[in-house]
C-alpha positions as CSV (number, residue, x, y, z in Angstrom):
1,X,0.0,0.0,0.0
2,X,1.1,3.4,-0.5
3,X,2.2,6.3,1.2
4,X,-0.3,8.8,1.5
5,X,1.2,12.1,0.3
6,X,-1.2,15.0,2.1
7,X,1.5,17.9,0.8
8,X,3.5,17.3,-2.2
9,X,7.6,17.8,-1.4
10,X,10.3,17.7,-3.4
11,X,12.6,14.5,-2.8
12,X,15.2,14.7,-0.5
13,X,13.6,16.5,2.0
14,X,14.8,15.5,5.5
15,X,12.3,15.7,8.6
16,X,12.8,18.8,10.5
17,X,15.5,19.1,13.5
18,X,13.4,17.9,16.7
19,X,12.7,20.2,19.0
20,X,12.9,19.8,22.5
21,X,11.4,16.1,24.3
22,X,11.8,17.6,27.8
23,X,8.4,16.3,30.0
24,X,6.0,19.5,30.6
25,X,5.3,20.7,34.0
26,X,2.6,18.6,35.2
27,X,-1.4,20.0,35.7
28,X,-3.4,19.6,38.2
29,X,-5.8,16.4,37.0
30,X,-7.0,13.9,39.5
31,X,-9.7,11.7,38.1
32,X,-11.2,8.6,39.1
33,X,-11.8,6.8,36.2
34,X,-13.4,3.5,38.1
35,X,-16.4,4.7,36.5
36,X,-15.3,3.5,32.9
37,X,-16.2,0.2,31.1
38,X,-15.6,1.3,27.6
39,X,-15.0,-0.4,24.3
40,X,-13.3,0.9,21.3
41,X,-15.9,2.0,18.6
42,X,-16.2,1.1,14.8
43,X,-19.0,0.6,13.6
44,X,-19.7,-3.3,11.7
45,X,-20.3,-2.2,8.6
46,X,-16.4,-0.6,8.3
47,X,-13.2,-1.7,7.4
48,X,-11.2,1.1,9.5
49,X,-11.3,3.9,11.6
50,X,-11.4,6.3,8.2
51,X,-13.9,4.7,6.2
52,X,-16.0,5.4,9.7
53,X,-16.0,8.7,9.1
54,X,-15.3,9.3,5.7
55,X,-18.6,7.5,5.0
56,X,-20.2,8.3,8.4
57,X,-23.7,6.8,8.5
58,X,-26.0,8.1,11.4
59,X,-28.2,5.0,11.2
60,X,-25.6,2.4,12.2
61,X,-24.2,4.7,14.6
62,X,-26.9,5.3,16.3
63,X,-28.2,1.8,16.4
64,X,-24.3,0.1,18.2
65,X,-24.6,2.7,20.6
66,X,-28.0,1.5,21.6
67,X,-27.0,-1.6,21.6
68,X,-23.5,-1.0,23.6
69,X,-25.8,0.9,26.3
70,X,-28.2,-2.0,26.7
71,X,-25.0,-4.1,27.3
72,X,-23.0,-1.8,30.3
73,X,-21.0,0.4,27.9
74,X,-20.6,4.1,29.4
75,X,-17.9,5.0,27.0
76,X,-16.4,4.5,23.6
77,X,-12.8,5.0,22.3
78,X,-13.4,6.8,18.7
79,X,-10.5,7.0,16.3
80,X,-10.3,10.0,13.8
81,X,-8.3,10.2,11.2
82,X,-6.3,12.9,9.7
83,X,-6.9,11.8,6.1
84,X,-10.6,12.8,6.6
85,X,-9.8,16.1,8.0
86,X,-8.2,16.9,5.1
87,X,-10.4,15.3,2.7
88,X,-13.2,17.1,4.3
89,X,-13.2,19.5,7.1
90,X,-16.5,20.9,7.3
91,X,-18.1,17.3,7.4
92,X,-15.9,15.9,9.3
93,X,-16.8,18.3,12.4
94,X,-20.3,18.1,11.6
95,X,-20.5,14.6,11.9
96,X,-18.3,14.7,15.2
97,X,-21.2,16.5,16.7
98,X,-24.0,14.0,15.2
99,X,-21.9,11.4,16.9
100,X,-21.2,12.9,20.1
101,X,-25.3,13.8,20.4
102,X,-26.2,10.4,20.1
103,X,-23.2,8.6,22.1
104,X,-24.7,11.3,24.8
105,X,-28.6,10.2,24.0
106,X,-27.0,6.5,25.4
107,X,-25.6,7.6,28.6
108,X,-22.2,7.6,26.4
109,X,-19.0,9.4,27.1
110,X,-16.8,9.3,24.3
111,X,-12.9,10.0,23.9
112,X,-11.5,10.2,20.4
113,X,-7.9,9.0,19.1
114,X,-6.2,11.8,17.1
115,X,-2.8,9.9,15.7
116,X,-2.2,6.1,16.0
117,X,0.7,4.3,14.3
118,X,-0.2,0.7,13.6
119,X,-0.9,-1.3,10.9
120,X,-1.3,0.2,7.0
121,X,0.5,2.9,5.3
122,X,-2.5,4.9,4.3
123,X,-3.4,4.8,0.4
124,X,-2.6,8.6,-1.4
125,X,-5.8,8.0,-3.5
126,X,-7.8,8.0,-0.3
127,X,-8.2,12.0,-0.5
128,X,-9.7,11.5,-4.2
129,X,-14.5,12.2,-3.8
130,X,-14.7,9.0,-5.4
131,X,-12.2,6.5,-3.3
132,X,-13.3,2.9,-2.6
133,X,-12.4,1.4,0.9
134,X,-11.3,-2.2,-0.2
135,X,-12.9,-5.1,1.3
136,X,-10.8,-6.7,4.3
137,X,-8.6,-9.4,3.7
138,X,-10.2,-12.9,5.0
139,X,-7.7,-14.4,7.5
140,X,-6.2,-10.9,8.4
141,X,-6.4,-9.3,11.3
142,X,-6.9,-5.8,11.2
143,X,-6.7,-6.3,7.2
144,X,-7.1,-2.6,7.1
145,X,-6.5,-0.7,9.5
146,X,-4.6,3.2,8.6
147,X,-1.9,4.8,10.4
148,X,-2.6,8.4,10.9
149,X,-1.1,10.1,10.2
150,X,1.1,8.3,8.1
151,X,5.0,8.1,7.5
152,X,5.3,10.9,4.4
153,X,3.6,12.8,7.0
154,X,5.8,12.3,9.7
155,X,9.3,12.6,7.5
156,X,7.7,16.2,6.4
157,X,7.0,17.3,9.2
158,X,7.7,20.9,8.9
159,X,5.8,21.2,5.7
160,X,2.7,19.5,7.5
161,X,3.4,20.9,11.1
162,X,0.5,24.0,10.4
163,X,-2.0,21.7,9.0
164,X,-1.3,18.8,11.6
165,X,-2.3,21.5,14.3
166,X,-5.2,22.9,12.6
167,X,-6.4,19.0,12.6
168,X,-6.2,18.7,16.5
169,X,-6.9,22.2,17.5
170,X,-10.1,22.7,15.1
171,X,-11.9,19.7,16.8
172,X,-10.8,20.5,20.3
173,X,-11.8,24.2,20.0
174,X,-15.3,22.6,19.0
175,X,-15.4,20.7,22.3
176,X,-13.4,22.3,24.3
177,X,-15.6,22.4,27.3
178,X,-17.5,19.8,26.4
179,X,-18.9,17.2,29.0
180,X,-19.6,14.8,26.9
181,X,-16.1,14.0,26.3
182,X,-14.1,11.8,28.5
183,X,-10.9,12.7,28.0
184,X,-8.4,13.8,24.4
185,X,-6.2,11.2,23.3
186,X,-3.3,12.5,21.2
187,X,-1.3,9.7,20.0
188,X,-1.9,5.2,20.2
189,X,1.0,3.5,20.6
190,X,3.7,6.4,19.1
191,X,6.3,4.3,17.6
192,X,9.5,6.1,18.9
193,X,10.8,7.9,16.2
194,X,12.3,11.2,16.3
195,X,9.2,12.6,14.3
196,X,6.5,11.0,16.2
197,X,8.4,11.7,19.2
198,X,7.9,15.5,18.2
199,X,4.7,14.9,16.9
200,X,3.5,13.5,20.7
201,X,5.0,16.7,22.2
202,X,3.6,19.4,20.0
203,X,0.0,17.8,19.7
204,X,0.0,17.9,23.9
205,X,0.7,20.7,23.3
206,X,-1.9,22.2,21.0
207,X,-4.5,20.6,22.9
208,X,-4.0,22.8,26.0
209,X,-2.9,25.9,24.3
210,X,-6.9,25.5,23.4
211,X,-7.3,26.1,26.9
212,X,-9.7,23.0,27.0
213,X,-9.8,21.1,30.7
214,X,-10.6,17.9,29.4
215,X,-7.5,15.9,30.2
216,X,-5.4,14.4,27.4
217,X,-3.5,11.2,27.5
218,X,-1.5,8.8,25.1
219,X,0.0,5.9,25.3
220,X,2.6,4.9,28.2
221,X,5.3,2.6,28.8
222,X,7.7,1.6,25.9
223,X,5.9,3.9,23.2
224,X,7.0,7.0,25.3
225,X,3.8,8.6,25.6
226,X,3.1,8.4,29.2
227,X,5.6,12.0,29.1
228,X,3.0,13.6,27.5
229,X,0.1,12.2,29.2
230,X,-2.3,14.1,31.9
231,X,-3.0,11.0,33.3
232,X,-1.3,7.4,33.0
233,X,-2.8,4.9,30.5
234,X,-1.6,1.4,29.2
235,X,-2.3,-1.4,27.3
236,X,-3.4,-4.4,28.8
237,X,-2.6,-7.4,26.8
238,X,-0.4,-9.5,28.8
239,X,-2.9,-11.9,31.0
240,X,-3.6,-9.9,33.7
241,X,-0.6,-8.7,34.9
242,X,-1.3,-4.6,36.1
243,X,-4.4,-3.5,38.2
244,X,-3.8,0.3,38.0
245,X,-5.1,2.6,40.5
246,X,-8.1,5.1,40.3
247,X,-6.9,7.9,38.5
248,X,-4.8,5.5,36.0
249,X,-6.9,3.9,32.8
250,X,-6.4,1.1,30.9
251,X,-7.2,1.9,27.5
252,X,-6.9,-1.1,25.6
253,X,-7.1,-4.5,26.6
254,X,-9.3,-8.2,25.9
255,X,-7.7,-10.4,23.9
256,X,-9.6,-13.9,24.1
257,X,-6.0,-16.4,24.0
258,X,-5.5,-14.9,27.2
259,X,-8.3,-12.7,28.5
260,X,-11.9,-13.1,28.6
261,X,-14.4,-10.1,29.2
262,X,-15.8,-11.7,32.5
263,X,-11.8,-11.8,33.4
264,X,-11.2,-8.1,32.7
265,X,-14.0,-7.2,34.5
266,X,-13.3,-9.1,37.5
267,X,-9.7,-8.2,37.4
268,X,-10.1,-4.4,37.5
269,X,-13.1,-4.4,39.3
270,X,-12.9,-1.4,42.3
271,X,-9.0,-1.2,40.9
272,X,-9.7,1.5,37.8
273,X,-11.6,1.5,34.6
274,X,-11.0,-0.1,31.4
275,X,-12.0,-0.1,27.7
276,X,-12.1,-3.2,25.6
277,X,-10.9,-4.1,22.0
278,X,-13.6,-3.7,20.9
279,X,-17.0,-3.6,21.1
280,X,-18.2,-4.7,17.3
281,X,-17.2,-7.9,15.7
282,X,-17.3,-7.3,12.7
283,X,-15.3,-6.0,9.3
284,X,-12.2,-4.7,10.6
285,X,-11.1,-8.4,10.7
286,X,-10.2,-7.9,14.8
287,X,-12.2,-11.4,15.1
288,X,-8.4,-13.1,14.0
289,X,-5.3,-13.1,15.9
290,X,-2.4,-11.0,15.7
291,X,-0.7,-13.5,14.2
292,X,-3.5,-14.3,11.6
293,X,-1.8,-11.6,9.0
294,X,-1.2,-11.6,5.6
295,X,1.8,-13.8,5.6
296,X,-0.6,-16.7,7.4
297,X,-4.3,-16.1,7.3
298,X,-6.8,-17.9,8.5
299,X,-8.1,-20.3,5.7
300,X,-11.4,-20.8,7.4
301,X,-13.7,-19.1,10.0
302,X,-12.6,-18.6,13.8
303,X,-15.4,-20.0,16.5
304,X,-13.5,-17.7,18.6
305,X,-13.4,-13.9,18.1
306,X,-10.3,-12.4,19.4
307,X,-11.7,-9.3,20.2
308,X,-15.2,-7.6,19.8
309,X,-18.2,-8.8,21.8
310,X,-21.3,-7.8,19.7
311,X,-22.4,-8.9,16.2
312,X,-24.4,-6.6,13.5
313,X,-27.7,-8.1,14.3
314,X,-26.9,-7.2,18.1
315,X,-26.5,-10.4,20.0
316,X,-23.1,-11.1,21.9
317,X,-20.4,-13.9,21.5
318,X,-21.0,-14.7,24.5
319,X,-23.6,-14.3,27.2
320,X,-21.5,-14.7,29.3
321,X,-19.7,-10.9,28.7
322,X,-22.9,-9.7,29.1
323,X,-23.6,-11.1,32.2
324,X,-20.6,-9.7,33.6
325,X,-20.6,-6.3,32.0
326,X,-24.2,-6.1,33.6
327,X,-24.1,-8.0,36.9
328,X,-26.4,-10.3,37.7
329,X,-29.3,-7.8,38.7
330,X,-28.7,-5.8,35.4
331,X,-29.1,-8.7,33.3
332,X,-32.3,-10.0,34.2
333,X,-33.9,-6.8,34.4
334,X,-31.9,-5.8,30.5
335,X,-34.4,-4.9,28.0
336,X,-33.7,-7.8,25.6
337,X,-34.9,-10.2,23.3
338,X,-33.7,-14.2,23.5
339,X,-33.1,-15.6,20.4
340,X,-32.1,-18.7,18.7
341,X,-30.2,-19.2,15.6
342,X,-30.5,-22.3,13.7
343,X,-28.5,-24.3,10.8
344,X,-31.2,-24.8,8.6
345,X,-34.9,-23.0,7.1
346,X,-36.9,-25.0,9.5
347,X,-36.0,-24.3,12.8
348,X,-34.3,-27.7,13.1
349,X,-31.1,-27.4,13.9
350,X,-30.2,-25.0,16.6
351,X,-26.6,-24.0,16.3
352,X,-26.7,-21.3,19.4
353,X,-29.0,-19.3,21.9
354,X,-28.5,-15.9,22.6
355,X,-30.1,-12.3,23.6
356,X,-30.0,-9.0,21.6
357,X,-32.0,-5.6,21.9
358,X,-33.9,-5.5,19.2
359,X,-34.5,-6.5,15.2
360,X,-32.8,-3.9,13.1
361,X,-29.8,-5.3,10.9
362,X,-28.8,-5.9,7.9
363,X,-25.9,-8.1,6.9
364,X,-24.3,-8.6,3.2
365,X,-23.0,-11.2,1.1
366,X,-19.4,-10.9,2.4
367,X,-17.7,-14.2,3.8
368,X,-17.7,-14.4,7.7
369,X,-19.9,-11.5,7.9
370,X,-22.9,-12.4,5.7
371,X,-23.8,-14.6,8.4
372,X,-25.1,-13.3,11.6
373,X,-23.0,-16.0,13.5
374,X,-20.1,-17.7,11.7
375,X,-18.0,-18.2,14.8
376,X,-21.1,-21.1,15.5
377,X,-21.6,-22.1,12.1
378,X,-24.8,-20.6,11.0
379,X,-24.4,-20.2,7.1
380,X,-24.6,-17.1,5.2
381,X,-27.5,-19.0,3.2
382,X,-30.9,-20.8,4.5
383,X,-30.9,-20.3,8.0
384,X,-33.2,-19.3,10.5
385,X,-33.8,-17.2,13.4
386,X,-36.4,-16.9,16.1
387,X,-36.7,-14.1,18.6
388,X,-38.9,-14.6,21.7
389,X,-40.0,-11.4,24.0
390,X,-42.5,-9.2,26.0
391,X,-43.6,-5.9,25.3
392,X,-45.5,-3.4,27.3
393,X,-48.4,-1.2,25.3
394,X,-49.0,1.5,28.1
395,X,-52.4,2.4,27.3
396,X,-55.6,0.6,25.7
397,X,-56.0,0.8,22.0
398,X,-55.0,0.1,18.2
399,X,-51.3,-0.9,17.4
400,X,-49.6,-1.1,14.2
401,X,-46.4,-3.4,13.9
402,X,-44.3,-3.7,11.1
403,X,-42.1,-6.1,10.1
404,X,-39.3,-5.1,6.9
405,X,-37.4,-7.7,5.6
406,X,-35.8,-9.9,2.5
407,X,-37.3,-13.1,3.0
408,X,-39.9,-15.4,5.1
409,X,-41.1,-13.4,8.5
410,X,-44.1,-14.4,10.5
411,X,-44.8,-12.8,13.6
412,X,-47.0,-13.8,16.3
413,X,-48.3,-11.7,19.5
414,X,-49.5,-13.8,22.0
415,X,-49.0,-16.5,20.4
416,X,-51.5,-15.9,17.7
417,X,-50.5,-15.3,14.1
418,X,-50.7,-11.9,13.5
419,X,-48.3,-11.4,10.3
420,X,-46.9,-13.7,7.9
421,X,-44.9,-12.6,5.1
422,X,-44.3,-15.1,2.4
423,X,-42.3,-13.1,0.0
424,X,-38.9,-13.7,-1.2
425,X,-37.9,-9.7,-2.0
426,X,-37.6,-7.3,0.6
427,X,-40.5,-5.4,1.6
428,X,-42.6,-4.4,4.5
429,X,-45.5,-5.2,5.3
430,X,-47.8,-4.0,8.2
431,X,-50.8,-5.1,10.6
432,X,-52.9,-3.1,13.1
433,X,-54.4,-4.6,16.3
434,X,-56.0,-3.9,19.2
435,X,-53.7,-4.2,22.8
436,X,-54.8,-3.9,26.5
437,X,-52.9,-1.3,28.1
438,X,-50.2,-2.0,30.9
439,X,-50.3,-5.8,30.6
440,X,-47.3,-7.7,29.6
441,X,-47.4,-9.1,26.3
442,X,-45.9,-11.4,24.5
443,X,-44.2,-11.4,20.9
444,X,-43.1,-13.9,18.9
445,X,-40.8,-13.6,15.2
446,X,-39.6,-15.8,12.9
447,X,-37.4,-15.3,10.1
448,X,-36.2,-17.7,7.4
449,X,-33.4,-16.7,4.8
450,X,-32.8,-18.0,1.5
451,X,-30.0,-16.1,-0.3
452,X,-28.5,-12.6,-1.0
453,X,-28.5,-10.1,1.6
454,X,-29.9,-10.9,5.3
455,X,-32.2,-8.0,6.5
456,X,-34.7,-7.7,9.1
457,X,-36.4,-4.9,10.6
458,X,-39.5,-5.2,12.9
459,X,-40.8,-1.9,14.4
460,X,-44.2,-0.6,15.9
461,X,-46.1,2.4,16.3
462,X,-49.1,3.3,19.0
463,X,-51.3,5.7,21.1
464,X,-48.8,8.5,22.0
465,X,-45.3,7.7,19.8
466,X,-44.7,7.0,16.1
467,X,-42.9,4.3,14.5
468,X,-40.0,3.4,16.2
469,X,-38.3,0.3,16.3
470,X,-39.7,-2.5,18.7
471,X,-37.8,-3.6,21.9
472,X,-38.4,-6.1,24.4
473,X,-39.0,-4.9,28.6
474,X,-37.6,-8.8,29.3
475,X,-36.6,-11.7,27.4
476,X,-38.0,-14.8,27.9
477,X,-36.2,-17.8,28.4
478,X,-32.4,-16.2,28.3
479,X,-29.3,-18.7,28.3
């Protein structure tokens, strides 16, 4: 993959001198940040952190940040990218804000990633209007993933140094006092070069000469960054080998050959916070190993994700993470569907039970992500899914459900039939009926999938709201 060439230089350039490394005086943060249990944010549908916002859709946004607050999530770790700053400014912020609104609808804080040097050179077409994200590499983990802001970047500095500041001072001045925000995160994982080294110094920098008091961190340790931090942070991949203290985080960590999510929790439990990689499994490719790259890829699917918790459709790898995330109180009182997933079109063979929030997805054709479960073999073609639930109409009158999706769907309330769509093309369909108010009820839906693209979408509408997309007080029978 190419460099990504934001300013074009002459050849033979060398990086500008460094300038000084020395620590700055230390402010006065003290945080507790027990109150965290984040995951790092990108959304299913996206291949890396700047095809997230470079094709920034509000829809599935908004819809993994429901889901992540139904699961114990208070706050997300967002990655930018300077690519998409300079690609498009003026969107960029404005989507910033769409984000920030809706992580904040959740009960979401969120803290965003401003330079990050692992994985992929980024691509120098990526600036062109008409750029296409190429799909991720089956086998690979991370297939995609961008440095920001990238090495020509980094061995130009001087040339880029104005526009570099104008990326991370033109989003902070936009939030500078905002309350949704956790905390500024300059640089992931610096990798120790005189430039980046700079780089780390001058973009702590920037943030406060904003005059913002949100803290800023980056990485600690071996990448250098804890010199430039507000607050300590580290990576926790090694087993379980560092508790922190309160007003330490851990900002990465949950890797399933040696952690579990019920393990993180218990191990930082009353300790500090943490935030998980990462809360989608989906196609980024973090599902592999690290050692699933390109030079030995996984040839078929894992039944194991190594990272991510929550699939497209909404339901987690395991219970189990859920379980923990909530405690045992918060789960049995979660608004959440159970739901089975079978092998087959006839509900005969069940491959694995599970829970999700609602019935709003759509998956593509795409190997290991076509199927809304691959890690316990449900195939990408002729399957079936039931969900099982209880809703509660608050007052006495007529209800309309409707049910949107590209195959077989029946739905039953009470267990009577009250919708059955036999049509193999997507459409939806509707059906209005009368409901007691404040009395439990309960819902029924099946879905059966043939081929192409898996879609389902049931919502309902009622006596004081509009269509809005149904959801479950309690599931019934949970694993």
């Amino acid at each position: 993959m190419t460099g990504l060439m934001f300013l074009l230089s002459p050849s033979g350039i060398k990086a500008a001198p460094a300038e000084s490394t020395a620590a700055p005086a230390p402010l006065s943060y003290k945080t507790d940040w027990r109150w965290v249990k984040g995951a790092v944010f990108v959304p299913t549908k996206y291949v890396n952190e700047a095809q997230q916002w470079d094709e920034y859709d509000p829809i599935i946004n908004d819809r993994e940040l429901h889901y992540a607050s139904v699961y114990g999530f208070n706050c997300v770790r967002v990655y930018l990218h300077y690519g998409i700053y300079l690609k498009n400014k003026v969107t960029l912020l404005k989507d910033i804000e769409d984000f920030l609104a809706r992580a904040d609808k959740y009960g979401i804080k969120t803290e965003f990633v401003f330079f990050d040097d692992c994985w992929n050179q980024p691509d120098k077409e990526m600036l062109s209007p008409d750029y296409k994200y190429p799909a991720p590499i089956f086998g690979v983990h991370n297939s995609r993933w961008l440095v920001s802001s990238g090495e020509d970047v980094r061995q130009h500095y001087a040339e880029n140094k104005d526009r570099l500041k104008a990326y991370v001072q033109d989003i902070v001045n936009a939030h500078k006092e905002d309350k949704r925000i956790a905390f500024w995160e300059t640089y992931n994982e610096p990798n120790g070069s005189a430039e980046t080294k700079q780089l780390l110094k001058d973009s702590y920098d920037w943030v406060h000469e904003t005059g913002t008091r949100i803290p800023v961190t980056a990485t600690g340790g071996e990448s250098a960054g804890e010199l430039y931090s507000d607050f300590k942070s580290w990576h926790e991949y090694g087993n379980y080998n560092h508790t922190g203290t309160p007003d330490s985080l851990c900002t990465e960590c949950m890797n399933r050959t040696g952690q579990t999510v019920p393990g993180i929790v218990e191990h930082f439990k009353d300790k500090t916070g943490f935030i998980v990689w990462e809360f989608g499994i989906g196609r980024d490719n973090c599902r592999f190993t690290w050692d699933e790259n390109r030079e030995h890829p996984r040839k078929d699917e894992t039944p194991k994700p190594f990272h991510g918790v929550v699939y497209p459709d909404g339901h987690p790898w395991s219970v189990d993470d859920v379980k923990a995330l909530l405690g045992a109180e918060g789960f049995a009182s979660a608004p959440l569907f159970a739901v089975e997933y079978y092998k087959d079109a006839n509900f005969a063979e069940l491959a694995k039970k599970s829970v999700t929030p609602m019935i709003d997805f759509d998956l593509g054709t795409e190997r290991g992500t076509g199927s809304p479960d691959a890690s316990a073999d449900v195939p990408q073609e002729h399957f079936s899914v039931r969900w099982t639930g209880t809703i509660l109409p608050r007052t006495k009158g007529a209800y309309t459900f409707y049910v949107d999706g590209d195959n077989q769907v029946r739905l039953f309330v009470n267990a009577k039939l009250v919708m059955n769509k036999k049509t193999s093309v997507r459409k939806e369909i509707s059906k209005q009926i009368k409901l007691a108010g404040g009395q439990s009820t309960e819902v029924k839906i099946e879905y059966v999938h043939a081929t192409g693209d898996p879609s389902l979408h049931v919502a309902w509408s009622g006596p004081g709201f509009d269509k809005q997309i149904l959801t479950s007080i309690k599931a019934a029978n949970t694993p």
